[in-house]
C-alpha positions in Angstrom: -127.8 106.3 143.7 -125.7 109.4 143.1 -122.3 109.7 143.0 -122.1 112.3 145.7 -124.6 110.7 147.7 -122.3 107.6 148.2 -119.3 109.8 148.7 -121.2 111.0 151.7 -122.4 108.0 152.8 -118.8 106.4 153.1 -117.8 109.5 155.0 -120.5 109.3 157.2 -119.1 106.3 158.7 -116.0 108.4 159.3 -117.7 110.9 162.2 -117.6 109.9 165.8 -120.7 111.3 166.3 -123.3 110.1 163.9 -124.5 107.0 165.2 -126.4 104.9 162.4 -127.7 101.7 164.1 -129.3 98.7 162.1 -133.4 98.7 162.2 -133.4 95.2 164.1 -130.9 96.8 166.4 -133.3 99.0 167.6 -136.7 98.2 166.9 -138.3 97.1 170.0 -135.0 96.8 171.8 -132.8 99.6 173.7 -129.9 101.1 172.0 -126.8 100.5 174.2 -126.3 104.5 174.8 -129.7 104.3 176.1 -129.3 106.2 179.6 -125.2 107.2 178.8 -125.3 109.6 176.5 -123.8 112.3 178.9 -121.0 109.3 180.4 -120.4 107.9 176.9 -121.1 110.2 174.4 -120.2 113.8 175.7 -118.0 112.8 179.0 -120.0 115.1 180.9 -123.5 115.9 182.9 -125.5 118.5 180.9 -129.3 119.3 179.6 -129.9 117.3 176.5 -132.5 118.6 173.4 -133.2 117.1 170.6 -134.1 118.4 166.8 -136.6 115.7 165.4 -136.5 115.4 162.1 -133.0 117.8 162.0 -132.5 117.4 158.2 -129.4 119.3 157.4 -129.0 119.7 161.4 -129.1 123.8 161.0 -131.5 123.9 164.3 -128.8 121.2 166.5 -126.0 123.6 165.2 -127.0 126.6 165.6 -128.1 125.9 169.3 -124.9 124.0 170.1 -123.1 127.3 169.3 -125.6 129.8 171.4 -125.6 127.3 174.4 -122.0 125.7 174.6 -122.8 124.2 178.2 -126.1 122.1 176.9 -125.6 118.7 174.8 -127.7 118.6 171.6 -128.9 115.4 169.3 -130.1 115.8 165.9 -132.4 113.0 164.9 -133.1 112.2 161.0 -133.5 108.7 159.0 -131.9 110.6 155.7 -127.7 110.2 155.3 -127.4 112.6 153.0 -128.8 114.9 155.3 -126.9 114.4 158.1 -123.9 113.7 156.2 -123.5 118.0 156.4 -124.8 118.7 160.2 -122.4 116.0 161.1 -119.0 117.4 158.9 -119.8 121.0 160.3 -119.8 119.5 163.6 -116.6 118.1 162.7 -115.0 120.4 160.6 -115.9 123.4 164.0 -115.2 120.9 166.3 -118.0 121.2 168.4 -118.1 118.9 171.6 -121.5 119.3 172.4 -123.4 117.8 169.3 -124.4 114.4 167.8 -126.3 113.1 165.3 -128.5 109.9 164.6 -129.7 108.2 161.8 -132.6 106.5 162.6 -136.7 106.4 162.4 -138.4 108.6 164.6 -140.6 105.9 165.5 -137.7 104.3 167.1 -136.6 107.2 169.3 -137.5 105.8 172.8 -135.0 103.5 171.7 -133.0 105.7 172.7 -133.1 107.6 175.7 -134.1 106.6 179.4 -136.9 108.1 181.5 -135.6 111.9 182.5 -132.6 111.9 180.1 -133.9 114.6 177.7 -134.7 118.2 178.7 -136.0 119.5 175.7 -137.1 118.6 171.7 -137.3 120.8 168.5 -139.6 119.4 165.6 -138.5 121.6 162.8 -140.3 121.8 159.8 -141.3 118.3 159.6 -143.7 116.4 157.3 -147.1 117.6 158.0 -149.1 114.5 157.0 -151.9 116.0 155.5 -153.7 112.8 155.5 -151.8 110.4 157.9 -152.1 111.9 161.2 -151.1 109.1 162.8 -147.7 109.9 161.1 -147.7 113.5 162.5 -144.9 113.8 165.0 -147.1 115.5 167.3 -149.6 112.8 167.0 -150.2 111.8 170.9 -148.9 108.3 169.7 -145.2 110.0 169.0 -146.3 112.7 172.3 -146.6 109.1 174.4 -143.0 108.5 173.5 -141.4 111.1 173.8 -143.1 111.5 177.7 -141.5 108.2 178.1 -137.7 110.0 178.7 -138.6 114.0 178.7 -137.6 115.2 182.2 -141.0 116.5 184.1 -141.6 120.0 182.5 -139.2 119.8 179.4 -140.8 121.6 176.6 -141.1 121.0 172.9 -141.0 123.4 170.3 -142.7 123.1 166.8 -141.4 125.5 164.2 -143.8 125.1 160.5 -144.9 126.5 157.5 -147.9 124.3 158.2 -150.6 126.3 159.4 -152.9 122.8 159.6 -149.7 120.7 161.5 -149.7 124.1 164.3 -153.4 124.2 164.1 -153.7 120.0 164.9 -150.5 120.8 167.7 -152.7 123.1 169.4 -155.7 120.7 169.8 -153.6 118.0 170.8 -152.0 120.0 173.5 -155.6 121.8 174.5 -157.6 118.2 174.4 -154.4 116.7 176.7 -154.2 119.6 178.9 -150.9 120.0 178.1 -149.2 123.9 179.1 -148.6 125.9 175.9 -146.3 128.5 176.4 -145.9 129.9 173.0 -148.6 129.5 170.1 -148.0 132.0 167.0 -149.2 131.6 163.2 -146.6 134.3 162.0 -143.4 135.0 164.2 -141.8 137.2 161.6 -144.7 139.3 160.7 -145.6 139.9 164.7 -142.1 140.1 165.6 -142.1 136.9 167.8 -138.3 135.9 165.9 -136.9 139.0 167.8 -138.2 138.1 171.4 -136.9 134.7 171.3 -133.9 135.0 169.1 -133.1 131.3 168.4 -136.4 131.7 166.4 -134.5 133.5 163.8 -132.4 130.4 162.7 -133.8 129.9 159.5 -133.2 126.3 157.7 -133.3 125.1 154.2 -136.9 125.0 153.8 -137.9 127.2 155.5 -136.1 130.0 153.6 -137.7 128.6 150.6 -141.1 128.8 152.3 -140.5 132.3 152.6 -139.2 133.2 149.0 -143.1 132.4 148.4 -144.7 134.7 151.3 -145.4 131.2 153.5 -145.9 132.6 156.9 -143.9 130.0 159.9 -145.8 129.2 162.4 -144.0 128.4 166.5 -145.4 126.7 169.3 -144.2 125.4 172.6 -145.5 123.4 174.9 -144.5 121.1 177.9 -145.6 117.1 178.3 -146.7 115.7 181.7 -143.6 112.9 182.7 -144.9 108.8 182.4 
């Protein structure tokens, strides 16, 4: 391991808000901020998102900024990763973000039934040949209808013209509402209607140093 990396690491245990629980703390059982996350974490009632997947956290930051009276998680099982969403939480003191470190498989872990308004997969792993591991499989979709408040949408932002293609059937087979399904938001202009769209992370500026086109989609889940 790096040099850097365990620099960051031993910092990451220095941030309030990056919670990093133990695999057999979680799996199968409840986190204890499952259901408090607006009492313990933020000391006050507001919507709740999520960025799945966050990676560097540029999606969880750059919405905390635009929307100052929402709360906003950024989920990723990478510490170097996190390490720089949560010291530019920190270093802008920004009271309305956390972070986790923790398998996505593990997310209903958690949050109780209703607790989250909204989720933002962001350029995540496509799975070409594991869709099971596709976080829009209906596996991960049944989880996350397990604490998404009735009619809380979820975005998915990706290069991956297969992941928004396999999104799409999932919703359509589910009848799930899709609000938003486009296979090119910069070259139809889509970024400039729904300006959060413009946030551009790490990958996918490099995606489009190479002429990828980034697909967006949106869609709500039915509540369990």
């Amino acid at each position: 391991m790096g040099k850097d990396k365990l620099i960051r690491f031993k910092e990451n245990q220095t941030f309030d808000r990056l919670f990093q629980p133990r695999f057999e703390d979680i799996f199968r059982k409840d986190h204890h901020l499952k259901g408090s996350w607006n009492r313990t974490v933020f000391t006050q009632q507001a919507p709740i998102c999520l960025e799945l997947g966050c990676g560097k956290g540029e999606y969880t930051l750059a919405l905390a900024r635009k929307y100052p009276q929402r709360h906003f998680i950024g989920i990723d099982i990478k510490g170097a990763r996190l390490w720089r969403g949560a010291k530019t939480a920190t270093q802008e003191a920004l009271p309305n973000v956390a972070f986790i470190r923790a398998r996505i498989e593990c997310i209903d872990s958690f949050f109780a039934p209703n607790e989250v308004d909204e989720i933002w997969i962001t350029f995540p792993d496509p799975q070409i040949h594991k869709a099971r591991k596709r976080l829009t499989h209906p596996l991960f979709l049944e989880r996350y209808a397990t604490f998404l408040r009735p009619g809380g949408l979820i975005h998915l932002k990706t290069d991956s013209r297969e992941l928004h293609d396999y999104t799409c059937e999932v919703a359509q087979t589910f009848h799930y509402p899709i609000l938003h399904a486009c296979t090119d938001i910069y070259g139809t202009g889509l970024d400039q209607q729904i300006d959060i769209l413009g946030v551009q992370t790490f990958y996918e500026k490099q995606y489009l140093t190479v002429g990828k086109a980034i697909t967006y989609m949106a869609f709500q889940l039915p509540c369990i």
